[in-house]
Biopython code that builds the backbone (N, CA, C, O; Angstrom):
import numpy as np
from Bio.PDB.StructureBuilder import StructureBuilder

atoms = [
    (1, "UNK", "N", (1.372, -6.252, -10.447)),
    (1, "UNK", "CA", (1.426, -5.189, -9.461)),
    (1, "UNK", "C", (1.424, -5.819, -8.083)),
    (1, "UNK", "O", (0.622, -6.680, -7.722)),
    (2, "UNK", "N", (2.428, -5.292, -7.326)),
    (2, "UNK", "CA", (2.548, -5.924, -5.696)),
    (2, "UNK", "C", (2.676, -4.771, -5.038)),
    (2, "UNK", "O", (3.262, -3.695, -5.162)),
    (3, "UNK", "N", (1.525, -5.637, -3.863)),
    (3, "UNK", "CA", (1.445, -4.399, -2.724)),
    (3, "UNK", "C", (1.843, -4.435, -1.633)),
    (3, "UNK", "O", (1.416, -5.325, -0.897)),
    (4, "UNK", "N", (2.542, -3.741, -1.275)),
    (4, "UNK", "CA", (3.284, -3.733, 0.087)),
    (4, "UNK", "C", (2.115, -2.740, 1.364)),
    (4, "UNK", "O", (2.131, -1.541, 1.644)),
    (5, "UNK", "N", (1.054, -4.064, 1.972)),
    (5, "UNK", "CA", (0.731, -3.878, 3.307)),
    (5, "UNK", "C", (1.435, -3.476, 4.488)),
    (5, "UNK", "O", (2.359, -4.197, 4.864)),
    (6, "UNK", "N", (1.014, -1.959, 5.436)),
    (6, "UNK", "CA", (1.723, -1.682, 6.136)),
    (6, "UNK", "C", (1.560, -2.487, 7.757)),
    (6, "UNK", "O", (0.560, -3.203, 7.788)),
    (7, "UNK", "N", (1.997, -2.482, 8.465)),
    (7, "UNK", "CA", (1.594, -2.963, 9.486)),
    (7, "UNK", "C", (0.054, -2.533, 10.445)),
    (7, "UNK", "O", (-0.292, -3.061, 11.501)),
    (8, "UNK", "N", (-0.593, -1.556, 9.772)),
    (8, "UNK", "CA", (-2.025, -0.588, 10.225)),
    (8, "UNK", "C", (-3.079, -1.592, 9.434)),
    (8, "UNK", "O", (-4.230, -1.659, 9.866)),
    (9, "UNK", "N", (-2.720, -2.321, 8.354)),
    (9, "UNK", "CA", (-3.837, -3.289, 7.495)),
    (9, "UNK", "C", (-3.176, -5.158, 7.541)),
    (9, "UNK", "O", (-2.091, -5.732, 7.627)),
    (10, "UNK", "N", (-4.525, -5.485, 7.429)),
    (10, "UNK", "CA", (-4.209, -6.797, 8.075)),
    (10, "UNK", "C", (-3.604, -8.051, 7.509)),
    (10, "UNK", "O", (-4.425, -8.495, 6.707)),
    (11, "UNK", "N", (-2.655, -8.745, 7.554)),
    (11, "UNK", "CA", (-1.655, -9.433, 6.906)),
    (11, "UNK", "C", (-2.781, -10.504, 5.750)),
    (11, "UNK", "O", (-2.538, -10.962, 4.633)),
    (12, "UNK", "N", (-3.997, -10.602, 6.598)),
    (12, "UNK", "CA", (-4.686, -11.751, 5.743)),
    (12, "UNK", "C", (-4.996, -11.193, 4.101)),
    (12, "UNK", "O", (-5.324, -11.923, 3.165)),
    (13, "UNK", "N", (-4.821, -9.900, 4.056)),
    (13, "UNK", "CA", (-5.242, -9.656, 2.652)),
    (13, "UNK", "C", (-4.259, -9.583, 1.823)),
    (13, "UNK", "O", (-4.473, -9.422, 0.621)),
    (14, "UNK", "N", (-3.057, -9.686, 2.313)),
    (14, "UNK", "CA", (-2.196, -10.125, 1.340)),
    (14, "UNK", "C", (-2.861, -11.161, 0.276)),
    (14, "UNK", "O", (-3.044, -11.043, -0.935)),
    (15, "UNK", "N", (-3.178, -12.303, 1.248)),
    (15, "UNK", "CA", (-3.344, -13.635, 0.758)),
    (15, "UNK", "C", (-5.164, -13.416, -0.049)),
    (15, "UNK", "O", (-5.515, -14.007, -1.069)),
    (16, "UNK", "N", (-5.675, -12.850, 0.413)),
    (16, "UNK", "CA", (-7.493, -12.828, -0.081)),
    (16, "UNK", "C", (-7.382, -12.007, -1.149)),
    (16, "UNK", "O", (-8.173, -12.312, -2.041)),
    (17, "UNK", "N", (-6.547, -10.880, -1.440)),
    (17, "UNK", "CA", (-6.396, -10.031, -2.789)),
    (17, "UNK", "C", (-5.368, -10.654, -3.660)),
    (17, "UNK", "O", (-5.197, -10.253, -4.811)),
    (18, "UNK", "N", (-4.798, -11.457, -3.231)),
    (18, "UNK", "CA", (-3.732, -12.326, -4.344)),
    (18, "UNK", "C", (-4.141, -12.468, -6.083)),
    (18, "UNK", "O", (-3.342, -12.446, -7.019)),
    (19, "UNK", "N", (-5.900, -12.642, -6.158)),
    (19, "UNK", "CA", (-6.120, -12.571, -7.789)),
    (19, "UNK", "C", (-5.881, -11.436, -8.131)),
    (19, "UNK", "O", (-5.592, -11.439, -9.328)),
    (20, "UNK", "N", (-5.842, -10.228, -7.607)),
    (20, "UNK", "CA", (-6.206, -8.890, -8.083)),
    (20, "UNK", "C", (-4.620, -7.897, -7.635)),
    (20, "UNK", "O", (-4.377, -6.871, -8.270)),
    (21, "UNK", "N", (-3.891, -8.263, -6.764)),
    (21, "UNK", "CA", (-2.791, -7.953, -6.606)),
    (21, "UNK", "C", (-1.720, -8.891, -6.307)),
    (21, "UNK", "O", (-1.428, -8.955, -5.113)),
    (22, "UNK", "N", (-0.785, -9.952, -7.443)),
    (22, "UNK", "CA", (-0.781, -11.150, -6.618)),
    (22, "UNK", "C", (0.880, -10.185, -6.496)),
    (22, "UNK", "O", (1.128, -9.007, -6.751)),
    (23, "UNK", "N", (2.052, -11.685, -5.832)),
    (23, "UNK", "CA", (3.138, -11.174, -5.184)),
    (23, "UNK", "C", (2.948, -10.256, -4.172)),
    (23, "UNK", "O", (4.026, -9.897, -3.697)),
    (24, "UNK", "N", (1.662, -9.570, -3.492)),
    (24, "UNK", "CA", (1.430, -8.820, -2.566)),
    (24, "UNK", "C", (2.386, -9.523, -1.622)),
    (24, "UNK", "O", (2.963, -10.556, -1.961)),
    (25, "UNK", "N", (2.621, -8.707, 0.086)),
    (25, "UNK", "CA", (3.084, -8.980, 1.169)),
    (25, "UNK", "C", (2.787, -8.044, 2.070)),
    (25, "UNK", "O", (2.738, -6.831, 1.864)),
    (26, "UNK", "N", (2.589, -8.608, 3.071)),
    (26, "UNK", "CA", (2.249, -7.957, 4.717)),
    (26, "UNK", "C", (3.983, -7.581, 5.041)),
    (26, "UNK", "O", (4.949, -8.265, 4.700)),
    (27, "UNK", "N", (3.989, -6.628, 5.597)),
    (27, "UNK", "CA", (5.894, -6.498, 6.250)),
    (27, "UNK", "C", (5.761, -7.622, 7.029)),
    (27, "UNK", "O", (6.594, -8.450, 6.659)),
    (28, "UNK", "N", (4.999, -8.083, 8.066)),
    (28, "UNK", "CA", (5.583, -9.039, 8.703)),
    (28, "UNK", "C", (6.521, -10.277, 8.225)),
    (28, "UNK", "O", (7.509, -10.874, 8.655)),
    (29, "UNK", "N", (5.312, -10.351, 6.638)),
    (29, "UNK", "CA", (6.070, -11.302, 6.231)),
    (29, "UNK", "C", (7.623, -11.218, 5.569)),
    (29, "UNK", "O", (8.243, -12.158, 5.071)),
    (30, "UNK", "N", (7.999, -10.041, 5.688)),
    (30, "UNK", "CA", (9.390, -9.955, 5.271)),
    (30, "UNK", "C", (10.408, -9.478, 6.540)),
    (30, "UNK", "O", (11.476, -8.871, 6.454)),
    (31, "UNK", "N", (9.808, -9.892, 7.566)),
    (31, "UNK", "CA", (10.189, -8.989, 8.733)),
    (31, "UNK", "C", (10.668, -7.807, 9.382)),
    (31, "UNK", "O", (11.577, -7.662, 10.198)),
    (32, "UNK", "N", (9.499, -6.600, 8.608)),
    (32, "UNK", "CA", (9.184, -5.846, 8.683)),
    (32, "UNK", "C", (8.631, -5.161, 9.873)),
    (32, "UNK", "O", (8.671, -3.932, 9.916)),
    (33, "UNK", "N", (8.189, -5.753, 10.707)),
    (33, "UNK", "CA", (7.321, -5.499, 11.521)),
    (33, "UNK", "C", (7.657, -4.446, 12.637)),
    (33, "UNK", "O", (8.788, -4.384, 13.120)),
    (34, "UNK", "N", (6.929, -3.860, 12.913)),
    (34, "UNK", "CA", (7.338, -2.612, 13.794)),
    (34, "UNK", "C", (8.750, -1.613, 13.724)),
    (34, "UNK", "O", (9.251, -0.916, 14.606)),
    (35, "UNK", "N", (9.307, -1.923, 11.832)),
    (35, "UNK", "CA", (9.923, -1.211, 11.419)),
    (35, "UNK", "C", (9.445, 0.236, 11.514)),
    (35, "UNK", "O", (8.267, 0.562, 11.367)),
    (36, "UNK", "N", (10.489, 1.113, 11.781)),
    (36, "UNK", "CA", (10.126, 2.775, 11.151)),
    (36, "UNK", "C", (9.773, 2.245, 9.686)),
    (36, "UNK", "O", (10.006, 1.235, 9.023)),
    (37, "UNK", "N", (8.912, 3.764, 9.485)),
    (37, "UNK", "CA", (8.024, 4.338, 8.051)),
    (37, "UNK", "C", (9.167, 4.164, 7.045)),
    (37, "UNK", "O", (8.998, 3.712, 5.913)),
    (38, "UNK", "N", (10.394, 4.577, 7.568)),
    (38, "UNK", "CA", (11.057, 5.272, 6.438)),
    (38, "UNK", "C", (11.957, 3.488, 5.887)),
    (38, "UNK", "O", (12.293, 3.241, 4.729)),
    (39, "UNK", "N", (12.117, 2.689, 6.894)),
    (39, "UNK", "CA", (12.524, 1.662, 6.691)),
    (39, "UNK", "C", (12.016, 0.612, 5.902)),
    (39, "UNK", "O", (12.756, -0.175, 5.311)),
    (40, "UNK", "N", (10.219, 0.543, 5.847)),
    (40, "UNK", "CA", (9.204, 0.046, 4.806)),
    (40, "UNK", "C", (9.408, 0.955, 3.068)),
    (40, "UNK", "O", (9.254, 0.676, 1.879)),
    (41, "UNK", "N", (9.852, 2.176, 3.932)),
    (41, "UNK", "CA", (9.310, 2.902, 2.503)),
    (41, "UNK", "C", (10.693, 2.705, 1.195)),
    (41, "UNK", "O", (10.602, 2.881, -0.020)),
    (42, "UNK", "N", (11.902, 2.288, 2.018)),
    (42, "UNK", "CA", (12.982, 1.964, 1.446)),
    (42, "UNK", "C", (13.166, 0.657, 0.967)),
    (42, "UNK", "O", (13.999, 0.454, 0.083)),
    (43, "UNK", "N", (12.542, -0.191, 1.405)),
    (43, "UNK", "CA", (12.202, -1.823, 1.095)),
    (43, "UNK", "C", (11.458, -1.813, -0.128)),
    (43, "UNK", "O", (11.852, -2.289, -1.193)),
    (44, "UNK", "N", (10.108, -1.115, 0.126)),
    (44, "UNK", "CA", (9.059, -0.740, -1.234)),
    (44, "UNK", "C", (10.083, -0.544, -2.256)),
    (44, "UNK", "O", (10.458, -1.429, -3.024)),
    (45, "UNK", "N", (10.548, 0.740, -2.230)),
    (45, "UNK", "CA", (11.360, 1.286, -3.123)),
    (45, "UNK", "C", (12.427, 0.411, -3.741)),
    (45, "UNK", "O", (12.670, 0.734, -4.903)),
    (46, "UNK", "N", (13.112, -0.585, -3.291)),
    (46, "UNK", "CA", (14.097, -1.334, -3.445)),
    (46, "UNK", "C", (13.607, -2.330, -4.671)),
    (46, "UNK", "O", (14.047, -2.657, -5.773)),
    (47, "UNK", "N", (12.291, -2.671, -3.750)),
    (47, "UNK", "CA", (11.591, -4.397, -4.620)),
    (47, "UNK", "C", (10.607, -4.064, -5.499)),
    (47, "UNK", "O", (10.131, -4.897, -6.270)),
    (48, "UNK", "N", (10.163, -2.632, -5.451)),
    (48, "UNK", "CA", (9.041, -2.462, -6.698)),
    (48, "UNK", "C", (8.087, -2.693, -6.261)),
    (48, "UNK", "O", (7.238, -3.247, -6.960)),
    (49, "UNK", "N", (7.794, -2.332, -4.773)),
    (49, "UNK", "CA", (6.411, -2.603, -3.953)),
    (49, "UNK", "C", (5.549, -0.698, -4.401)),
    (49, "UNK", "O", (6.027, 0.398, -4.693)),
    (50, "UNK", "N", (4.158, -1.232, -4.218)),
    (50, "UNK", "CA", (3.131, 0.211, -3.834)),
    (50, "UNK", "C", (2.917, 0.103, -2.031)),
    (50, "UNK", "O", (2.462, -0.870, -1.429)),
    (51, "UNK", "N", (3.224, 0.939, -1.645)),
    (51, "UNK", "CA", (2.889, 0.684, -0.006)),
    (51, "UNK", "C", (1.502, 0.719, -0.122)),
    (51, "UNK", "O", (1.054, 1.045, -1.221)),
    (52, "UNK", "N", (0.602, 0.410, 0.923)),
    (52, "UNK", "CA", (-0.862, 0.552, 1.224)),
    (52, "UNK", "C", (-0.695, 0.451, 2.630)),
    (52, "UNK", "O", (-0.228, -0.476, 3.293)),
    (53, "UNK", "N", (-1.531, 2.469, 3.271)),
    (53, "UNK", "CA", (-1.202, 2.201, 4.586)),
    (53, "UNK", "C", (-2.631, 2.934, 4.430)),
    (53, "UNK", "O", (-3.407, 3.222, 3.519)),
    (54, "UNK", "N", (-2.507, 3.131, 6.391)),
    (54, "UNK", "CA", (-3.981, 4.166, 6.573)),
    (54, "UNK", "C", (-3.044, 5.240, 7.472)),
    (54, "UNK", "O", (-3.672, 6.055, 8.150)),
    (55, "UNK", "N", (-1.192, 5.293, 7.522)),
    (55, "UNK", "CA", (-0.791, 5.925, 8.204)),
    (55, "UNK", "C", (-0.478, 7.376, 6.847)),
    (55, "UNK", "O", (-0.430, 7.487, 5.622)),
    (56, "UNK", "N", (-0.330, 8.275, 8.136)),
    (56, "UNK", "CA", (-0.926, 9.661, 6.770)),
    (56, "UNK", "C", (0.933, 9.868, 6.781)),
    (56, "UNK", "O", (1.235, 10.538, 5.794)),
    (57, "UNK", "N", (2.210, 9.471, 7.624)),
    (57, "UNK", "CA", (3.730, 9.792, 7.130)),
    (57, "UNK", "C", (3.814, 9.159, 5.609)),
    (57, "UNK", "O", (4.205, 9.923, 4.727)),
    (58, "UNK", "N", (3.599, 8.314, 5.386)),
    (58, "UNK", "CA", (3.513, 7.885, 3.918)),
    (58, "UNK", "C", (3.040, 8.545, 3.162)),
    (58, "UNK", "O", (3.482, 8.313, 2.037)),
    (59, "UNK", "N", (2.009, 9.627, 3.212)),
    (59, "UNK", "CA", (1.780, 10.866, 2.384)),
    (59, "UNK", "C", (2.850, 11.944, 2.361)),
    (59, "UNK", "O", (3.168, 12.758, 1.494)),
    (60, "UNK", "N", (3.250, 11.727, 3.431)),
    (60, "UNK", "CA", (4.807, 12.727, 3.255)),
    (60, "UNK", "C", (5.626, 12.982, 2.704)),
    (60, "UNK", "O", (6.001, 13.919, 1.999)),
    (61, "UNK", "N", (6.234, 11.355, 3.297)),
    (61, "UNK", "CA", (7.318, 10.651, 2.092)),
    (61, "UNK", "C", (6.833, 11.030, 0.629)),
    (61, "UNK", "O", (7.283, 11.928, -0.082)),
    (62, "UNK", "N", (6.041, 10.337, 0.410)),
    (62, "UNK", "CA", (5.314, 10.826, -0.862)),
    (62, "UNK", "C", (5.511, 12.010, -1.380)),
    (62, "UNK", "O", (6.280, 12.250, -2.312)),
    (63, "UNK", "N", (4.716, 12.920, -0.705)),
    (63, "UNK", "CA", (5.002, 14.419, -1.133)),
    (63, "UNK", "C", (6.442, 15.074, -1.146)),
    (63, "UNK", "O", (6.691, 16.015, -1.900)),
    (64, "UNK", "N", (7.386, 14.536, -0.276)),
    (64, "UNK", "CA", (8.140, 14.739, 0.040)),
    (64, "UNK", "C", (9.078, 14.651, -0.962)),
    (64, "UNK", "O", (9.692, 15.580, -1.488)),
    (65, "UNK", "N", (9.174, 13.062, -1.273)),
    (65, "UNK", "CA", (10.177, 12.628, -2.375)),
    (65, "UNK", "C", (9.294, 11.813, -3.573)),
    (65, "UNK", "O", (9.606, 10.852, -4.275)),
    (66, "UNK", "N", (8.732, 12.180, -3.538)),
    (66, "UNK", "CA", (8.235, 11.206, -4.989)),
    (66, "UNK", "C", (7.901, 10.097, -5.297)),
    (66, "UNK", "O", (7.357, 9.716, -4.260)),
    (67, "UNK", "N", (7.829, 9.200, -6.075)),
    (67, "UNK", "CA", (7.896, 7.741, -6.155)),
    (67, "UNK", "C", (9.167, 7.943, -7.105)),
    (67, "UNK", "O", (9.725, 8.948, -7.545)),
    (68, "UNK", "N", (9.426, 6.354, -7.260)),
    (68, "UNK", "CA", (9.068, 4.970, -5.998)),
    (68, "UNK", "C", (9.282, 5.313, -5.005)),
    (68, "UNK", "O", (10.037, 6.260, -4.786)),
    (69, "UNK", "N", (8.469, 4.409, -3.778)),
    (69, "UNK", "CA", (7.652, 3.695, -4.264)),
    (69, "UNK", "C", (6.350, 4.696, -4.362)),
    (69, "UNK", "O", (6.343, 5.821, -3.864)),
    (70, "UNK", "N", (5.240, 4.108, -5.086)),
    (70, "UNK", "CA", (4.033, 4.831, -5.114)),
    (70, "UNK", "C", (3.615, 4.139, -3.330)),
    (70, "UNK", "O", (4.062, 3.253, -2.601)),
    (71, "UNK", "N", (2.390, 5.294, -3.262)),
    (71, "UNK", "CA", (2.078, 5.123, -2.028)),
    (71, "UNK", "C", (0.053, 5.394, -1.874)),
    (71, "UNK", "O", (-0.561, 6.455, -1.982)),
    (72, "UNK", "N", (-0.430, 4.160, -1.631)),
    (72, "UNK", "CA", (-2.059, 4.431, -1.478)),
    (72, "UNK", "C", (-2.592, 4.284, -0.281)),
    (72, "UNK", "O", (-2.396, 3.265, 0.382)),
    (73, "UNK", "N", (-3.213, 5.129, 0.069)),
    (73, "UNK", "CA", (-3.108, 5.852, 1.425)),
    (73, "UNK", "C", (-5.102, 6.312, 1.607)),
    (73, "UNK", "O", (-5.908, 7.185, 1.283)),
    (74, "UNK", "N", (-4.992, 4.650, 2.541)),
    (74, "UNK", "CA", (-6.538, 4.454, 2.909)),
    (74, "UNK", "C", (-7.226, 5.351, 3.938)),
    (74, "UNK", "O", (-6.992, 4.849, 5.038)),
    (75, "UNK", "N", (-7.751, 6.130, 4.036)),
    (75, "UNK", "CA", (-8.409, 7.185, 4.839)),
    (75, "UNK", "C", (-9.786, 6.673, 5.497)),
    (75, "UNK", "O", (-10.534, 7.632, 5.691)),
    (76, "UNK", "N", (-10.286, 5.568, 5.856)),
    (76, "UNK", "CA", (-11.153, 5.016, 6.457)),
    (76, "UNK", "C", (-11.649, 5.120, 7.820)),
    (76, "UNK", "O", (-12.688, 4.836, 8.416)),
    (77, "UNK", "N", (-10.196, 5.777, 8.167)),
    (77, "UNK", "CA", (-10.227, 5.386, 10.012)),
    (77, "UNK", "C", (-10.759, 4.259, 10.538)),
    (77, "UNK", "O", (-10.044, 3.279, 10.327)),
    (78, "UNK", "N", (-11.666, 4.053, 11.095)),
    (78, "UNK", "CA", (-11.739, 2.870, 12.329)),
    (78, "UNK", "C", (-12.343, 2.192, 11.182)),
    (78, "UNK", "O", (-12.958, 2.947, 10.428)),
    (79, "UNK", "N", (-12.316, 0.763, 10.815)),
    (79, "UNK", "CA", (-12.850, -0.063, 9.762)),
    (79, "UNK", "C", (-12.908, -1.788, 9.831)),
    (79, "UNK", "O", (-13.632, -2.222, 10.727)),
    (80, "UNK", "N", (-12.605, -2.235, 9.454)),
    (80, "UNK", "CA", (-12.650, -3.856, 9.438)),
    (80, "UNK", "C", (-11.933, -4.015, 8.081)),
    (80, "UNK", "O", (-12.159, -3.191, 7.194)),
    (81, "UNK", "N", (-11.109, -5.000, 7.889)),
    (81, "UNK", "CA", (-10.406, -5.961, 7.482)),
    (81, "UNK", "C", (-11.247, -6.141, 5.696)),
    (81, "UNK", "O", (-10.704, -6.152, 4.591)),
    (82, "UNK", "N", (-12.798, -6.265, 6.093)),
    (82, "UNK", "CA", (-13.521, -6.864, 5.164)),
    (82, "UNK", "C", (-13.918, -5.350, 4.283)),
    (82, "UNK", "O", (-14.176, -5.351, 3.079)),
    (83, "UNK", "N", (-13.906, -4.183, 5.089)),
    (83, "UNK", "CA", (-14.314, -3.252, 4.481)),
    (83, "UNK", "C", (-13.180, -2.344, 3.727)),
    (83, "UNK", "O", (-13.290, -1.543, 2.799)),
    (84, "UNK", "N", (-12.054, -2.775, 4.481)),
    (84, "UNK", "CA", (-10.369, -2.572, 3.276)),
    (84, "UNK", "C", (-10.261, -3.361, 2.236)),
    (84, "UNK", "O", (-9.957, -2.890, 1.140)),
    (85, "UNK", "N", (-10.466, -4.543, 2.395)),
    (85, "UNK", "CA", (-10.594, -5.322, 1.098)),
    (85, "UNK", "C", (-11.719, -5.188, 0.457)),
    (85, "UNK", "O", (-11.569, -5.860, -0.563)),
    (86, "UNK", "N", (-12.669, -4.761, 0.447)),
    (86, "UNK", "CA", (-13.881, -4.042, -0.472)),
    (86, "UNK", "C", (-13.657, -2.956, -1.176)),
    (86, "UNK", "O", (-14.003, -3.000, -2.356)),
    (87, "UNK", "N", (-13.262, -2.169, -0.851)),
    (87, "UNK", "CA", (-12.008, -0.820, -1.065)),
    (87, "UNK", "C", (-10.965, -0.915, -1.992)),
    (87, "UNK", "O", (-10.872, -0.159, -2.959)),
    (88, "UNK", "N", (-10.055, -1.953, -1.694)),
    (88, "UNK", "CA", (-9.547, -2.024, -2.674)),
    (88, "UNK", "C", (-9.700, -3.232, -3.788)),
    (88, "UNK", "O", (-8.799, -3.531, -4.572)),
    (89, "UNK", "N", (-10.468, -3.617, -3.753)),
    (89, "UNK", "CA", (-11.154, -4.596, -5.131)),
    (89, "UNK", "C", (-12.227, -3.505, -5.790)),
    (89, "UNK", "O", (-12.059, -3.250, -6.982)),
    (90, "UNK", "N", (-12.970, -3.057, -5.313)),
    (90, "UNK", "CA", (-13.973, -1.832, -5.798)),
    (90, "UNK", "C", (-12.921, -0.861, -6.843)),
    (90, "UNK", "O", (-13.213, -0.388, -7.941)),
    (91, "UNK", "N", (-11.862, -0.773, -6.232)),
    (91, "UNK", "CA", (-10.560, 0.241, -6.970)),
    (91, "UNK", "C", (-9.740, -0.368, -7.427)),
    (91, "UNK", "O", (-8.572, 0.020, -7.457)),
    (92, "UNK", "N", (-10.118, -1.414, -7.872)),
    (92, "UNK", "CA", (-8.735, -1.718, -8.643)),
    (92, "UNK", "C", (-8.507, -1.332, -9.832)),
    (92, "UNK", "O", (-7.368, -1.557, -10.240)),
    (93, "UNK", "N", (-9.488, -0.627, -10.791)),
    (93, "UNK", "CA", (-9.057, -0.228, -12.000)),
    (93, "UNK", "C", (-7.878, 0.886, -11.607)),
    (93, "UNK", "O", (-6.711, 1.036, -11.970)),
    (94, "UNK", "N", (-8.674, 1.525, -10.775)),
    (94, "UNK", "CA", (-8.416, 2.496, -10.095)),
    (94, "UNK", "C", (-6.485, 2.742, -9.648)),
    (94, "UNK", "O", (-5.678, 3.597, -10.011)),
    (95, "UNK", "N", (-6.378, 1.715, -8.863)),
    (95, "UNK", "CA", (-4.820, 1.269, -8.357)),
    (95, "UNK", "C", (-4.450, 0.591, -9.451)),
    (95, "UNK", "O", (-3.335, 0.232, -9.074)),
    (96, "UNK", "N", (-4.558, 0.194, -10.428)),
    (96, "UNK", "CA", (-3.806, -0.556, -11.529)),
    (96, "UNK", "C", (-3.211, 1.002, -12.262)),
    (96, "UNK", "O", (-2.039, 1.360, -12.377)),
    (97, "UNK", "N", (-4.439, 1.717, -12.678)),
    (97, "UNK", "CA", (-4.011, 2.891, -13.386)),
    (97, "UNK", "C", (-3.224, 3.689, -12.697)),
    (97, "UNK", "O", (-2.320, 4.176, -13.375)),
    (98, "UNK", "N", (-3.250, 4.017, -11.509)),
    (98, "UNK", "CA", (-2.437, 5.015, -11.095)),
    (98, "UNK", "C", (-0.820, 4.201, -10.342)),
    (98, "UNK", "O", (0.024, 4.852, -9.726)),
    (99, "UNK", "N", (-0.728, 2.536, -10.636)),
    (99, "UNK", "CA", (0.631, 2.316, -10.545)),
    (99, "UNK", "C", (0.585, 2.810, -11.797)),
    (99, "UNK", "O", (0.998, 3.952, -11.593)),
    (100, "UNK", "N", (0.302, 2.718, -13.296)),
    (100, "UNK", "CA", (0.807, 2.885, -14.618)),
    (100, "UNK", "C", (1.119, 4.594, -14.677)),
    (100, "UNK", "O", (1.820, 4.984, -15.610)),
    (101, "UNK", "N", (0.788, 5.237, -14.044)),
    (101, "UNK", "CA", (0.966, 6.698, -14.253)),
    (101, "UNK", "C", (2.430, 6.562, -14.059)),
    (101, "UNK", "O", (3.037, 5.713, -13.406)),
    (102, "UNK", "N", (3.029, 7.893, -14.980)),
    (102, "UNK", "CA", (4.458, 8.329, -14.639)),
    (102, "UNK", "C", (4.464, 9.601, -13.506)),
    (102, "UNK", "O", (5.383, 10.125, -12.877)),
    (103, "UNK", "N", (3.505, 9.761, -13.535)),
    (103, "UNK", "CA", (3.560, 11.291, -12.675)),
    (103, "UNK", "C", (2.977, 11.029, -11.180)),
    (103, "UNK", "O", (3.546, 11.443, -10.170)),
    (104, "UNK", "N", (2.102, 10.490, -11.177)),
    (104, "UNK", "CA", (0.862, 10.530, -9.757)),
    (104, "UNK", "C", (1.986, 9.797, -8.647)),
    (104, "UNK", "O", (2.854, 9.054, -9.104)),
    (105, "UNK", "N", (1.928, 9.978, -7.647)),
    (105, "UNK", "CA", (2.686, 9.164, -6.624)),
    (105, "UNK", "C", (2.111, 9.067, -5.406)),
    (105, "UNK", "O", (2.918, 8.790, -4.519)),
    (106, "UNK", "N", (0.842, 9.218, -5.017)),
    (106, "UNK", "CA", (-0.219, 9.183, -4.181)),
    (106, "UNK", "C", (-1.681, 8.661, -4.057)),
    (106, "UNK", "O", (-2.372, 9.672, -3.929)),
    (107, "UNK", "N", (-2.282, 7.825, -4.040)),
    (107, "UNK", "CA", (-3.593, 7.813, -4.336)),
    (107, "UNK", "C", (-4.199, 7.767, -3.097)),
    (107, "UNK", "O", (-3.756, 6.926, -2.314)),
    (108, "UNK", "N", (-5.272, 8.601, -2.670)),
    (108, "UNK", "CA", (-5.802, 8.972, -1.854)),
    (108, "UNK", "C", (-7.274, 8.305, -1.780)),
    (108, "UNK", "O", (-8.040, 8.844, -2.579)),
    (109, "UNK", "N", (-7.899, 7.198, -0.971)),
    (109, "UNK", "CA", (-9.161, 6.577, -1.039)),
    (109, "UNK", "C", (-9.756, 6.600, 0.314)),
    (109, "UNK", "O", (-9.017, 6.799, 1.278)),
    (110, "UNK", "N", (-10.562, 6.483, 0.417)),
    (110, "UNK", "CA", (-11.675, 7.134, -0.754)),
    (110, "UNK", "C", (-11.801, 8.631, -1.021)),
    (110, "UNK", "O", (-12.603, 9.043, -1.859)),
]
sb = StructureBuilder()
sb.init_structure("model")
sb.init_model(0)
sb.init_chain("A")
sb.init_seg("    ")
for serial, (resi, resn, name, xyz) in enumerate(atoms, 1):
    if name == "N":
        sb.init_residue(resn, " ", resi, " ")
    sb.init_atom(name, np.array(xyz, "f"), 0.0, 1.0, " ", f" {name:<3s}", serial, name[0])
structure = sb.get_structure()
C-alpha cells in the first residue's frame, strides 16, 4: 500500500512510515508541488496512490467521484508532524482495511 502525501503533511513521513506504508511519496517528490487538488488526485489515480491530506477538497473529489484513488482525510487541524505520524501508525489496521474495501472511498480520522 502507497501513500500519496499531500503538500498540507510533511514530506519526512514519507520516509519515517516507509515500514508500515512503504513506496509512499510526498508530491514534491514527484514534482507535485503546489499542483491543483485535482492534478494530485489524477496522479494518485493513475499510479495506485491513497492520497493523505488534511485538505477537506479531497473529500469532494471523493464524494464526488469515487475511488480511485481512495482518499484519507486527517482532521487534526493545527498539529505536528510527530502527532500525524502517530495517527497514522495507531491506524494502520485501520488504512490497510479500508484500502482493501471495494466500496469505502474515504476514511475520515480521527
Amino acid at each position: 500500500m502507497k501513500l500519496l502525501l499531500d503538500e498540507n503533511i510533511s514530506p519526512k513521513l514519507a520516509i519515517s512510515l516507509s515500514d508500515l506504508y512503504p513506496e509512499s511519496l510526498h508530491v514534491r517528490n514527484i514534482a507535485l508541488a503546489r499542483s491543483d487538488d485535482l492534478t494530485v488526485w489524477k496522479y494518485a489515480k493513475a499510479n495506485g496512490f491513497v492520497i493523505v491530506s488534511k485538505d477537506s477538497d479531497f473529500e469532494q473529489y471523493s464524494l464526488l467521484w469515487g475511488h480511485p484513488p481512495k482518499v484519507v482525510w486527517i482532521r487534526l487541524g493545527n498539529c505536528s508532524t510527530q502527532e500525524i505520524e502517530e495517527l497514522l501508525r495507531s491506524h494502520s489496521v485501520i488504512i490497510h482495511t479500508f484500502n482493501e474495501d471495494p466500496i469505502e472511498s474515504l476514511l475520515l480520522l480521527p
